[in-house]
C-alpha positions as CSV (number, residue, x, y, z in Angstrom):
1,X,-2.0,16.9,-14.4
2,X,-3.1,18.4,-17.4
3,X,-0.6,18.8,-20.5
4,X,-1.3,22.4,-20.2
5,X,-0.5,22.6,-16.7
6,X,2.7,20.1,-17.4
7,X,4.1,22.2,-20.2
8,X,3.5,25.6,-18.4
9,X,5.5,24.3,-15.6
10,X,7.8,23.3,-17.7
11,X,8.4,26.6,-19.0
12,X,8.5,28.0,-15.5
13,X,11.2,25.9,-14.7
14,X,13.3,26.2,-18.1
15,X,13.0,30.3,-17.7
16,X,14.7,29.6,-14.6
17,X,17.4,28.1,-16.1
18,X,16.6,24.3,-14.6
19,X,17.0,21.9,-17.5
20,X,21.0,22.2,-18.3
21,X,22.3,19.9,-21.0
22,X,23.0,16.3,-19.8
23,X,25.8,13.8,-21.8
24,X,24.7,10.4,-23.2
25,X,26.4,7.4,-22.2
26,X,25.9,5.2,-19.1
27,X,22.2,5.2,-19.1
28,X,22.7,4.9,-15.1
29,X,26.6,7.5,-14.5
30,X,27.5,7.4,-10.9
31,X,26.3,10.3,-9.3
32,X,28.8,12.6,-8.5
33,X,28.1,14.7,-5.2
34,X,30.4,17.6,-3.6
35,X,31.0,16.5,0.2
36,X,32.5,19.6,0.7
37,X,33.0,21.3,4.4
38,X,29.8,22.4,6.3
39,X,29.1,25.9,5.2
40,X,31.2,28.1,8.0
41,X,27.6,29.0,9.4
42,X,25.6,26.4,9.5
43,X,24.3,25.7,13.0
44,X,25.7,22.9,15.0
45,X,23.9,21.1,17.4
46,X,25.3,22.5,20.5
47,X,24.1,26.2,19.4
48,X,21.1,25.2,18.4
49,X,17.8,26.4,20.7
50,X,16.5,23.7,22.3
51,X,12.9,24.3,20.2
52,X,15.1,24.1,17.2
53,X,16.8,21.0,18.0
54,X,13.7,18.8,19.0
55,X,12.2,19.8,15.7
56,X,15.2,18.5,13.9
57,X,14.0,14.8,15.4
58,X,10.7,14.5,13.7
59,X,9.4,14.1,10.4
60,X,6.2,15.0,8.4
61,X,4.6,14.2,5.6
62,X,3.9,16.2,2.3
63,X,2.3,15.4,-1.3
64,X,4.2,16.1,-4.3
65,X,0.7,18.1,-5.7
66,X,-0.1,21.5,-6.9
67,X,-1.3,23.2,-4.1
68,X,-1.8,27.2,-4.0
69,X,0.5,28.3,-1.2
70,X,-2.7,29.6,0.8
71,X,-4.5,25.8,0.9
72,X,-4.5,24.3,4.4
73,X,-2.6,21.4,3.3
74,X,0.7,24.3,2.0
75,X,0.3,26.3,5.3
76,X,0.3,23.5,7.6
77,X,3.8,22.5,5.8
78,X,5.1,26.1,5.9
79,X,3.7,26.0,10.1
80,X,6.0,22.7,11.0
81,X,9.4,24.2,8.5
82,X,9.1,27.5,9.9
83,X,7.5,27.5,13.2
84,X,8.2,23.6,14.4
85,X,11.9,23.5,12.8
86,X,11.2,20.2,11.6
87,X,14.3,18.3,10.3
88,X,12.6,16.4,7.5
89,X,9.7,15.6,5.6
90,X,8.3,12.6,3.6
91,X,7.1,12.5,0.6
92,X,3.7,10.7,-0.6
93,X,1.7,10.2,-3.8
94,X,3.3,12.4,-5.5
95,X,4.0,13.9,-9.3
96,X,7.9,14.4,-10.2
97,X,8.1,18.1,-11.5
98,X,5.3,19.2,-8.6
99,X,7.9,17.5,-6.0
100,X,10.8,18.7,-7.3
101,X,9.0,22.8,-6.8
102,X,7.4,21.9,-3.6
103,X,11.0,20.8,-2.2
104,X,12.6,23.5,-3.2
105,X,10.0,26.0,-2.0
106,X,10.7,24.1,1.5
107,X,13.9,24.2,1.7
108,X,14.0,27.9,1.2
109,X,11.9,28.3,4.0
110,X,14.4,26.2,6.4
111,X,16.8,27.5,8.4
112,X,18.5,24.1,8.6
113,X,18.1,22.0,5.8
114,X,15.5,19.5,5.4
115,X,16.1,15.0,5.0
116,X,13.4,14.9,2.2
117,X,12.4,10.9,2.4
118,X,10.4,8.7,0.6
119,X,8.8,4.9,0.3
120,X,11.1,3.5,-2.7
121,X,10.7,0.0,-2.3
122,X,9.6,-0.8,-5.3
123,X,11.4,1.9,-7.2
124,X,10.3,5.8,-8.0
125,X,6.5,4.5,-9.1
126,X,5.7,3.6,-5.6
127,X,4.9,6.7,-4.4
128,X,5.6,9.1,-7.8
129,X,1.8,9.0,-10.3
130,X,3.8,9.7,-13.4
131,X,6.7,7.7,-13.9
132,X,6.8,3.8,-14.0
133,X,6.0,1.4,-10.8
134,X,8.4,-1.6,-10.7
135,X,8.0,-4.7,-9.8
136,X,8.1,-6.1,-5.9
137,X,10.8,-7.2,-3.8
138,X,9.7,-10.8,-4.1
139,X,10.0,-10.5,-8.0
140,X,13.3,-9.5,-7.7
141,X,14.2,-12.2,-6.1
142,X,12.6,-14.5,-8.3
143,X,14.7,-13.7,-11.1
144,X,17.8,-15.4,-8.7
145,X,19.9,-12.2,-9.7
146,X,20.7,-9.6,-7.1
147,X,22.7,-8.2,-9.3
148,X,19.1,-6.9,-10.7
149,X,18.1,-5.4,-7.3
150,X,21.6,-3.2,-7.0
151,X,21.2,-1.8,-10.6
152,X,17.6,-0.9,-9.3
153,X,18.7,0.9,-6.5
154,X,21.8,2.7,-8.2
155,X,18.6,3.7,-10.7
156,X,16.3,4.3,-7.9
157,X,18.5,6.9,-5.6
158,X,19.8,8.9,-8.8
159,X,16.2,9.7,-9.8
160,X,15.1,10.3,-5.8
161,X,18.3,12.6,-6.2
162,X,17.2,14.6,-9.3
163,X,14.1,16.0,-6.5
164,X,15.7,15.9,-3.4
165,X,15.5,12.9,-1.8
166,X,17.9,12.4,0.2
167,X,16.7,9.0,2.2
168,X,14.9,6.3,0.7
169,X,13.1,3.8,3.3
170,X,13.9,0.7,1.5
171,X,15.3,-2.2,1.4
172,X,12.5,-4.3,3.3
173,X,15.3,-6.6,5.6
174,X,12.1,-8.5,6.6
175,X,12.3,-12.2,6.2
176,X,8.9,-13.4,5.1
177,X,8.3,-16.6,7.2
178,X,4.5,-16.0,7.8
179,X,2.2,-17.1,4.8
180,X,-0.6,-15.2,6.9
181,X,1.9,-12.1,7.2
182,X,-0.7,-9.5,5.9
183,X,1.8,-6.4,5.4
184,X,5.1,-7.4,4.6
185,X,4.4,-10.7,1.7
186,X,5.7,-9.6,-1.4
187,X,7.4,-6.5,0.2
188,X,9.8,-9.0,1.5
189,X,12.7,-10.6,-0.7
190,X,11.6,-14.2,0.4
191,X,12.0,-16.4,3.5
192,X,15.2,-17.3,3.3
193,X,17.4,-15.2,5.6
194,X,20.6,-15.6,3.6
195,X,18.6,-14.6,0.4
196,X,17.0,-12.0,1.8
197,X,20.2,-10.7,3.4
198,X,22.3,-10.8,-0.3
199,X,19.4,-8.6,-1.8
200,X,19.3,-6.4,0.8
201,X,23.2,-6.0,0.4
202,X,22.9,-5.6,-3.5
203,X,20.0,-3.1,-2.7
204,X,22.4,-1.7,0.1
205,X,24.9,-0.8,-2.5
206,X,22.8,0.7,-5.0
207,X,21.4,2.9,-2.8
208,X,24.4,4.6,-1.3
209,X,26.3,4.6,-4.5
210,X,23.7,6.8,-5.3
211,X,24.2,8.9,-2.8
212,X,21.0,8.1,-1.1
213,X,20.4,7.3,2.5
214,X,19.8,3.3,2.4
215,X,17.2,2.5,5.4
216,X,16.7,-1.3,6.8
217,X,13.0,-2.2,7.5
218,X,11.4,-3.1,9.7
219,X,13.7,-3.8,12.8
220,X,14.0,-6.5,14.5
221,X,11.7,-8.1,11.5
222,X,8.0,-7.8,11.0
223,X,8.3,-10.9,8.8
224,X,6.6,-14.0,11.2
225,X,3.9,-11.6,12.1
226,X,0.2,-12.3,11.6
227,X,-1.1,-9.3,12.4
228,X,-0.7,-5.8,10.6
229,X,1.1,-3.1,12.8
230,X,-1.1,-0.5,10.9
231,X,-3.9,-1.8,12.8
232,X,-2.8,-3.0,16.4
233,X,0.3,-4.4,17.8
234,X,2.0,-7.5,16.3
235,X,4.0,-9.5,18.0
236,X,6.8,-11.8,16.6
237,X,7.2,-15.1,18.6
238,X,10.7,-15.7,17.9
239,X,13.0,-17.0,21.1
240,X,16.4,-15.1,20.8
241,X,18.3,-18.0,18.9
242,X,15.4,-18.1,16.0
243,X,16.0,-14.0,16.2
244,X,19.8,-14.7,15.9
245,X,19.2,-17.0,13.0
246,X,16.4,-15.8,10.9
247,X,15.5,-12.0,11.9
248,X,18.7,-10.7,12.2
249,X,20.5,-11.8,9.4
250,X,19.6,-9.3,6.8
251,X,19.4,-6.3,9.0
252,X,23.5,-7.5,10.0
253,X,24.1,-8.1,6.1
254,X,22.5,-4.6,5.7
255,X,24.5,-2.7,8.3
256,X,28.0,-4.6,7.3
257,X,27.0,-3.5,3.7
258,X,26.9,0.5,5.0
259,X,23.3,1.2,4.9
260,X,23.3,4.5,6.9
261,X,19.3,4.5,8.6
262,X,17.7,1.6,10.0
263,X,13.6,1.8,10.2
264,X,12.3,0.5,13.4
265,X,9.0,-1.5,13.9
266,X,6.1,-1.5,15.9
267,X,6.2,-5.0,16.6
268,X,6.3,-6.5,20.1
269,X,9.5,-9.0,20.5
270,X,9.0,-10.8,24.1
271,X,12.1,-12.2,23.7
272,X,13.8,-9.1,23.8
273,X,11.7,-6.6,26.0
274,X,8.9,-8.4,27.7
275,X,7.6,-5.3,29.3
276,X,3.9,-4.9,28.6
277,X,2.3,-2.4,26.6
278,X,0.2,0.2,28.4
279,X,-3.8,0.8,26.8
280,X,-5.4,3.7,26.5
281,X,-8.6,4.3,28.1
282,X,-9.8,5.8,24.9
283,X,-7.3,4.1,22.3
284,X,-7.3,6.2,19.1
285,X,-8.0,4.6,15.7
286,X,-5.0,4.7,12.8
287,X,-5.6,6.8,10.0
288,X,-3.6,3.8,8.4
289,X,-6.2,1.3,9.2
290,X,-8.1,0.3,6.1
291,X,-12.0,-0.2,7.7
292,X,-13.8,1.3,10.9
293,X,-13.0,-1.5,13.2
294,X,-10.4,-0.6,16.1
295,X,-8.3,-3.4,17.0
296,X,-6.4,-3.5,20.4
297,X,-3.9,-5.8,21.1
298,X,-2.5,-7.0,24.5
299,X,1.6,-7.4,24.0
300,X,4.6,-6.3,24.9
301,X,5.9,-3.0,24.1
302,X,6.5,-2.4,20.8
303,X,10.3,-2.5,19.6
304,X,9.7,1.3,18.7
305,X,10.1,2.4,21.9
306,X,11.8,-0.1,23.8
307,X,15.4,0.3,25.1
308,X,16.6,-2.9,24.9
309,X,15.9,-3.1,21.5
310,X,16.9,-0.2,19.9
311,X,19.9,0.8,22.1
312,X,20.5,-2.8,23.7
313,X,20.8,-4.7,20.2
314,X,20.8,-2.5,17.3
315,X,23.0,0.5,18.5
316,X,25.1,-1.9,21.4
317,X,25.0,-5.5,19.6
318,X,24.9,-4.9,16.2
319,X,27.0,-1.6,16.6
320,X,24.7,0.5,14.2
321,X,26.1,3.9,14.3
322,X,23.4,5.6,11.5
323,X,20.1,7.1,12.0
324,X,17.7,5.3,13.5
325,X,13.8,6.1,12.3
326,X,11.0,5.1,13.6
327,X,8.2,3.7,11.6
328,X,5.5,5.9,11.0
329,X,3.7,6.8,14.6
330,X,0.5,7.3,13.7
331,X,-0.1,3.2,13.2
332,X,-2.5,1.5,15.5
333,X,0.2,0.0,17.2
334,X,1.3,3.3,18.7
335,X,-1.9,5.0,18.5
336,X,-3.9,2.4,20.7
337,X,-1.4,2.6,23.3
338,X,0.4,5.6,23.5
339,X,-0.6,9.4,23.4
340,X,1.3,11.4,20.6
341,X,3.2,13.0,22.7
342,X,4.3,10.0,25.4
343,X,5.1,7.7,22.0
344,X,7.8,10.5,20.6
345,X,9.4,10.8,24.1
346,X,9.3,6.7,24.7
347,X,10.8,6.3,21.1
348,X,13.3,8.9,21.4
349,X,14.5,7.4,24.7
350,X,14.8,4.2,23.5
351,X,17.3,5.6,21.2
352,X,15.4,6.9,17.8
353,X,17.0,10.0,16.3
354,X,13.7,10.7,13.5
355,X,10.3,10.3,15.0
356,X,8.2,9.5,11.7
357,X,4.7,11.0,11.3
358,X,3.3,12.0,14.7
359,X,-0.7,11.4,14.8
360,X,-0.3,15.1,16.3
361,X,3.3,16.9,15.4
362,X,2.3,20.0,17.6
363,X,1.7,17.9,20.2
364,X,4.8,15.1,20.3
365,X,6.8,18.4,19.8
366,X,5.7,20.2,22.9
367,X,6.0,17.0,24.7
368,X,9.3,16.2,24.0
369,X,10.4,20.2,24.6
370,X,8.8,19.7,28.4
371,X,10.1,16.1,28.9
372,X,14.3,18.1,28.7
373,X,13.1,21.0,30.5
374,X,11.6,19.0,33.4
375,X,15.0,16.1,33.2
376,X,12.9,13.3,31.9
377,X,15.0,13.5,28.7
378,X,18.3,14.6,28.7
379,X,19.9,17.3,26.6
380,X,22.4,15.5,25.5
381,X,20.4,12.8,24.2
382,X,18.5,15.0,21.9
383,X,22.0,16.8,21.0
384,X,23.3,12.8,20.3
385,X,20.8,12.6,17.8
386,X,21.0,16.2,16.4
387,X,24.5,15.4,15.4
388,X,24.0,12.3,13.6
389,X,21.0,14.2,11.9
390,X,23.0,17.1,10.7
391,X,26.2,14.9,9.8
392,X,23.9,13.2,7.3
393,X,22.7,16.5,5.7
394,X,26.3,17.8,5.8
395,X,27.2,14.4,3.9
396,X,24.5,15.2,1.4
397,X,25.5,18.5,0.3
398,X,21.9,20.2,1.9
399,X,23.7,23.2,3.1
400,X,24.0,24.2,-0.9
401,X,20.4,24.8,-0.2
402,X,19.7,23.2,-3.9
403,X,18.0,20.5,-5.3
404,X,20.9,17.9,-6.6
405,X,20.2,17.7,-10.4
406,X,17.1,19.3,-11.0
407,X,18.3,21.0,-14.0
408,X,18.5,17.6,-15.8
409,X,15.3,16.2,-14.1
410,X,13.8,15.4,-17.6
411,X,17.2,13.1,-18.6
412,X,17.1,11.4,-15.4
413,X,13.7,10.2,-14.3
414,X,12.1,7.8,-16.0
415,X,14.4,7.4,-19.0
416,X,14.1,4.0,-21.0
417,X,16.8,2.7,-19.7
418,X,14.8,2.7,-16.4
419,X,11.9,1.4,-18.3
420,X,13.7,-1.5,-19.6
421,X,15.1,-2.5,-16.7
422,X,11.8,-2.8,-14.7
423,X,10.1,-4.3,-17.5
424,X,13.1,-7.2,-17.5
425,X,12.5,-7.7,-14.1
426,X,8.9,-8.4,-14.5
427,X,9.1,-10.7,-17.3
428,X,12.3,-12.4,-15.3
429,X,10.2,-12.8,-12.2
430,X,7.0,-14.7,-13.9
431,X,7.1,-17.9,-11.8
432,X,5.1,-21.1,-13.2
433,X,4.2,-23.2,-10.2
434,X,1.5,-25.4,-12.0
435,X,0.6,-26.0,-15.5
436,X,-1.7,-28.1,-16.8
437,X,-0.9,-30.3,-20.0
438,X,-1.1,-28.2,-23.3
439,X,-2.6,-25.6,-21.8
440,X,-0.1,-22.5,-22.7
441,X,0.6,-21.2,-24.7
442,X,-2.6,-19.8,-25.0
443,X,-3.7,-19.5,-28.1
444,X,-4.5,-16.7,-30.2
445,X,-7.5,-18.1,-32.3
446,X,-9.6,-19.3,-28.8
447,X,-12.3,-17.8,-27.3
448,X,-11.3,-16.7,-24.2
449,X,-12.8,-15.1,-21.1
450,X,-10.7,-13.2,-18.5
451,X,-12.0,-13.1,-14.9
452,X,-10.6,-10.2,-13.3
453,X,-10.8,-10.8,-9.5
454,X,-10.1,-7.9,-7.3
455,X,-10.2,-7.6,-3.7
456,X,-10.8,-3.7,-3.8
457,X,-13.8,-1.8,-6.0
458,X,-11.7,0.5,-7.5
459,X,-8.5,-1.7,-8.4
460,X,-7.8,-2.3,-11.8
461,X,-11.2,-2.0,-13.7
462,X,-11.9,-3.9,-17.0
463,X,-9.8,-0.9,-19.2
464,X,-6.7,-1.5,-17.2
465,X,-3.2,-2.4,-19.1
466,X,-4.3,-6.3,-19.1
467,X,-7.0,-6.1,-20.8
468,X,-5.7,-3.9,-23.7
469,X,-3.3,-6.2,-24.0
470,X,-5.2,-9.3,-24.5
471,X,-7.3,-7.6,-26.8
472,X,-4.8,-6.8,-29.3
473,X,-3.8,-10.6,-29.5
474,X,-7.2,-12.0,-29.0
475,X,-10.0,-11.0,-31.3
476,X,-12.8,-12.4,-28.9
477,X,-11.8,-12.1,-25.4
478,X,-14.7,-11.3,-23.3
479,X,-13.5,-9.4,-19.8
480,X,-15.7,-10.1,-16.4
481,X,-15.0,-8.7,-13.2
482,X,-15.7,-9.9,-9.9
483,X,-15.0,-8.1,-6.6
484,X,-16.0,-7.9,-3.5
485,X,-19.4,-5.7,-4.1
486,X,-20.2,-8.1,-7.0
487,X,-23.7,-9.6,-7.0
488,X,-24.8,-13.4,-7.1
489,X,-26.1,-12.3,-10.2
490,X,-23.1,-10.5,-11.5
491,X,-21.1,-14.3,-10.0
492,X,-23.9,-16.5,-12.3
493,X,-23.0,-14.3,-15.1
494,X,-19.4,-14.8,-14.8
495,X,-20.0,-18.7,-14.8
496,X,-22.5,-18.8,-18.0
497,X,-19.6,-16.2,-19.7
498,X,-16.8,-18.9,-18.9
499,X,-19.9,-22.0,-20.7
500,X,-19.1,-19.9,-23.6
501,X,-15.6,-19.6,-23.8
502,X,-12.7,-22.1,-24.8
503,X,-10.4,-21.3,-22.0
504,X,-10.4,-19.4,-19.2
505,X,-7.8,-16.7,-17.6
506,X,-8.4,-16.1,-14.2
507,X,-6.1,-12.3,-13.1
508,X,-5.9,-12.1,-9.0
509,X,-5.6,-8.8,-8.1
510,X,-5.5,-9.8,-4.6
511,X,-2.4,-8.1,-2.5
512,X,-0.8,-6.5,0.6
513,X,-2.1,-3.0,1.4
514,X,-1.2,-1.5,4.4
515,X,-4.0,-1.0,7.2
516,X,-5.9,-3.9,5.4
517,X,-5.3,-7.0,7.7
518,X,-5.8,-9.4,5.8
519,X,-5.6,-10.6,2.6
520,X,-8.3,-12.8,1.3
521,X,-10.0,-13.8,-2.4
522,X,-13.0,-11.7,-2.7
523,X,-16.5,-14.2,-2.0
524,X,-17.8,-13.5,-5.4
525,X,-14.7,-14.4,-7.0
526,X,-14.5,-17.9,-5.1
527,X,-17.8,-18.9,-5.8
528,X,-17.5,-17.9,-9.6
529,X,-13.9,-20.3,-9.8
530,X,-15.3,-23.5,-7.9
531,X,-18.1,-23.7,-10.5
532,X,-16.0,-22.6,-13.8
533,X,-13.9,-24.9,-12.6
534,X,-16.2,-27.3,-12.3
535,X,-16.7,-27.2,-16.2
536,X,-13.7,-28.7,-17.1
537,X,-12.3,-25.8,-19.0
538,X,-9.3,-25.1,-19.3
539,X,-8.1,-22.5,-16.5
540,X,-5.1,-20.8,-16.1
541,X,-4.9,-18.3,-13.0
542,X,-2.5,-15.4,-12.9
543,X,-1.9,-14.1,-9.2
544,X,-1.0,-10.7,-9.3
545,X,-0.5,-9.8,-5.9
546,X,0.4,-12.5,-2.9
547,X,1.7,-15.6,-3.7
548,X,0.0,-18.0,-1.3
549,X,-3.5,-17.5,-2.7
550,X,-2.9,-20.9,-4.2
551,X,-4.3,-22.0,-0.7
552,X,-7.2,-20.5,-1.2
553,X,-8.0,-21.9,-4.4
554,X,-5.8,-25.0,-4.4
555,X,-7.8,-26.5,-7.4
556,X,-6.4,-24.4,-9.5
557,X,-5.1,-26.7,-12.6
558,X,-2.2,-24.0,-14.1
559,X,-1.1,-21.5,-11.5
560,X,1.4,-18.2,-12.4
561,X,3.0,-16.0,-10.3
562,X,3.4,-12.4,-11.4
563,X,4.0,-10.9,-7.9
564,X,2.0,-7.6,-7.8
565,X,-0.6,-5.7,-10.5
566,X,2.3,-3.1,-12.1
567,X,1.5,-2.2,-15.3
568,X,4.9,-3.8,-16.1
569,X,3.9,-6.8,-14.6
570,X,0.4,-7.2,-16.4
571,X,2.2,-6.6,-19.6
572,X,4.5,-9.3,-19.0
573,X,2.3,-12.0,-17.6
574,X,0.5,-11.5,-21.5
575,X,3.6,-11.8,-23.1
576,X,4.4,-14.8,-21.4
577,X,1.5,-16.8,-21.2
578,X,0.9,-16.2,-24.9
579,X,4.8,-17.7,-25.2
580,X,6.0,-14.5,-26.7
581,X,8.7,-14.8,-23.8
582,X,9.9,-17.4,-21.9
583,X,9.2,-18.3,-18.2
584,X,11.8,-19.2,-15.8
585,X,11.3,-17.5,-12.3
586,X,11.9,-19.5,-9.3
587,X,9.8,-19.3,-5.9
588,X,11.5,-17.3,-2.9
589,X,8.7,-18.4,-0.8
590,X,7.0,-21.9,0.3
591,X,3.4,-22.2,-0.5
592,X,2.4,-24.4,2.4
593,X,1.4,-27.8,1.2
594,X,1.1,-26.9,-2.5
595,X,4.9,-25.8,-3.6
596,X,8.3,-25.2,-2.2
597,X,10.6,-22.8,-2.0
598,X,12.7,-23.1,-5.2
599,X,10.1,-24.7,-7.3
600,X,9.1,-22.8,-10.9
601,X,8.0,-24.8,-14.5
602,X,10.6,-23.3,-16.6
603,X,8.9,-22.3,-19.9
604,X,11.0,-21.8,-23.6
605,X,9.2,-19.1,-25.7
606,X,6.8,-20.6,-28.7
607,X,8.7,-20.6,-32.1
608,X,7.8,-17.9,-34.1
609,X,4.7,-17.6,-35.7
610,X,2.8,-20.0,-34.0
């Protein structure tokens, strides 16, 4: 957005009488919310229409962009509010004041009030442009404080508050056992199930203190999965007492700690429902799915839409009383197997109450309305779920058909406080796993090139936040970048700039995308590092992104760990490895062969003026 655009609507909002006064103080206040009574004529589900109470169980998604309320993108909104009486929406990439409008415009339109949700894992920054991205999961649980991961959340659901977000899909309950998981990795808080299920609490707790709908992902656990469920089906090969011991825990922690929605996976569990997925005859590639390929997997039934699962343990053994979401349906786990419309009645028999992203809303919608007209769905089993929907908007004060805090939007989001804490999680999470003898602190007076190794073209160029920052400490650093279009020309270059330099800093922008598959150092890259490191150079390797590249590139003398490529993450890495701070993060995860869970070199910052 342009500053001109910004500060007009700005003033837009101001001449509306939006940005009230906000006290100092507690740079995160509880937030105060009215649970007052249901306004007197709100509809309940029993009057509801039918056509108004199946929309209530599905969910669409939105951008938080200006967009001129006769674009495709607005009327297509306006068609599932007004027309499909949807009960919610999701919000992606997104700006905050842009959000904040398009909400509100929304929920005019309404007749019942709208569950605005949102991707939060990582804080506000994961799916908002313009205010600051925090650090993983995984690096909050390398600091070893989950005292750290509540005060997040508390920060994270007052600032979804300030634009109406009302439910925040996070925490990740997953319990990262899989090295080769290529989805959940750093999303996960480690692969220790009684770690994991002490962050998720903290997180829990934050969350709902905020007022914010806490929701437990991805159920039973998509954590000891190889396969991405954006792309085909993944199955977890648990037996029930592995399940009972290691899955499980964090989503029970979770629920105990209140967490009020619980996120269901596409992930086939034999050992709970061994029925076997159908295939389509003409299976129906993901939008999610990163690449042309289709991949169809053989497997049971995804937990989505199974019974046993989702009424059998989380509703009957677990006693989950909340909302229970799917994940979203348009993933090539559902797509390849399941028309639109046959997934959002399966799933909504098995027992979900929010049927996330249809790959075809009109469709799943019309499906659903025929499946309780003909008896294939009971009526009361949509009006179970169109309670527990409008209980939770009741709970979160919808009805005043407002946007919680708005007014002080510009005191809330984003405020240093906020900064400071994401940037102290960064700099707490930096986990040394290797060093080489005398190798850091770097030094200031070196020639130094830095490798930038991405896995995508258009991640992180050479002007990105790491780069700035080593210039203004290093007079003659010399950046290269490698990724996976580079050239064997562009790869020899990279090795005759490393003949050249004193010392070498390797950054691996190399993560978890979703609809990826994989996750894999870029060719290029790994023929560039087995002959720099042939030189006998020093080397010292940053990953910023998955942990367990060290496999990959298990030569690697002096290995960091920064946990993903947030411009509060770059920033700190620099800090550090130029001993500006200290080092002292400690592993949540095993690397296989290479390092154990626990291990980190703990690092005291250089003495001043060295």
């Amino acid at each position: 957005m342009t500053r001109h655009k910004a500060l007009r609507l700005i003033a837009l909002l101001a001449s509306s009488g939006l940005f009230a006064s906000c006290s100092g103080g507690n740079p995160f206040p509880p937030v105060t919310v009215d649970f007052g009574q249901l306004a007197p004529d709100a509809p309940r589900a029993v009057s509801l229409p039918l056509d108004e109470k199946v929309g209530q169980l599905f969910v669409v998604p939105a951008r938080g962009i200006y967009m001129s309320e006769e674009s495709k993108e607005f009327q297509t909104l306006r068609h599932h509010v007004v027309d499909n009486r949807v009960g919610g929406i999701i919000l992606f990439r997104s700006n905050v004041y842009e959000a904040a409008v398009l909400v509100g415009k929304l929920q005019e339109m309404a007749r019942v009030p709208l569950l605005v949700s949102a991707d939060l894992e990582a804080g506000l920054g994961m799916r908002f442009d313009d205010v600051t991205y925090g650090p993983w999961a995984m690096a909050v649980a390398a600091t070893g404080d989950p005292a750290l991961a509540e005060k997040r959340a508390s920060a994270t659901a007052r600032e979804a508050r300030a634009i109406g977000i009302g439910q925040v899909f996070a925490p990740v309950a997953d319990v990262n056992v899989n090295p080769d998981n290529p989805v959940i990795n750093v999303r996960s808080f480690g692969e220790d199930p009684g770690d994991v299920a002490r962050y998720v609490e903290a997180t829990v707790r934050g969350l709902q203190s905020g007022q914010v709908l806490a929701t437990l992902k991805h159920f039973p656990g998509h954590g000891d999965t190889a396969a991405d469920s954006h792309r085909s089906l993944a199955s977890v090969p648990a037996d029930r007492a592995r399940l009972e011991s290691v899955e499980l825990v964090p989503f029970r922690a979770g629920i105990k700690a209140g967490a009020e929605s619980v996120m269901v996976a596409h992930v086939s569990v034999p050992a709970l429902d061994d029925t076997p997925a159908p295939v389509l005859a003409s299976p129906v590639k993901s939008p999610d799915a990163i690449g042309e390929s289709l991949e169809v997997e053989m497997g049971a039934v995804p937990a989505t839409v199974s019974v046993p699962v989702v009424t059998g343990v989380l509703r009957k053994e677990l006693g989950f009383t909340g909302l229970v979401v799917t994940d979203s349906m348009r993933m090539g786990a559902i797509t390849s197997h399941f028309e639109a419309g046959e997934a959002a009645i399966r799933a909504i028999l098995a027992g979900a109450d929010q049927v996330l992203l249809s790959n075809d809303t009109d469709a799943a919608i019309a499906a659903v309305r025929a499946a309780v007209k003909s008896g294939r769905i009971k009526e009361a089993r949509i009006d179970e779920s169109v309670r527990r929907i409008l209980d939770v908007k009741k709970r979160l004060s919808l009805y005043d058909k407002g946007i919680p805090f708005v007014g002080k939007i510009a005191k809330i989001v984003d405020t240093a406080a906020t900064q400071a804490l994401e940037a102290e999680i960064a700099r707490r999470s930096l986990t040394l796993v290797r060093e080489e003898k005398g190798v850091l602190p770097l030094q200031k007076s070196a020639k130094l090139l830095s490798l930038v190794i991405a896995d995508e073209a258009s991640l992180h160029g050479p002007a990105g936040p790491l780069t700035a920052d080593l210039k203004t400490r290093v007079p003659s650093v010399k950046t290269v970048r490698l990724d996976p279009r580079s050239t064997p020309e562009e790869t020899k270059a990279a090795v005759e700039a490393a003949k050249d330099a004193d010392a070498v800093l390797v950054s691996l922008f190399v993560r978890t995308r979703s609809g990826q598959g994989k996750i894999n150092v870029p060719e290029p890259g790994r023929a560039a590092l087995a002959r720099i490191l042939a030189l006998g150079k020093p080397v010292v390797a940053v990953s910023f992104g998955s942990p367990y590249l060290l496999r990959d590139l298990p030569d690697l003398p002096t290995y960091l760990c920064a946990w993903g490529g947030q411009d509060v993450s770059q920033a700190a890495a620099v800090q550090a490895l130029f001993g500006e701070t200290a080092i002292g993060g400690r592993l949540p995860i095993t690397i296989p062969g290479l390092a154990k869970r626990g291990d980190g070199i703990a690092k005291a910052a250089a003495p001043a003026g060295r």
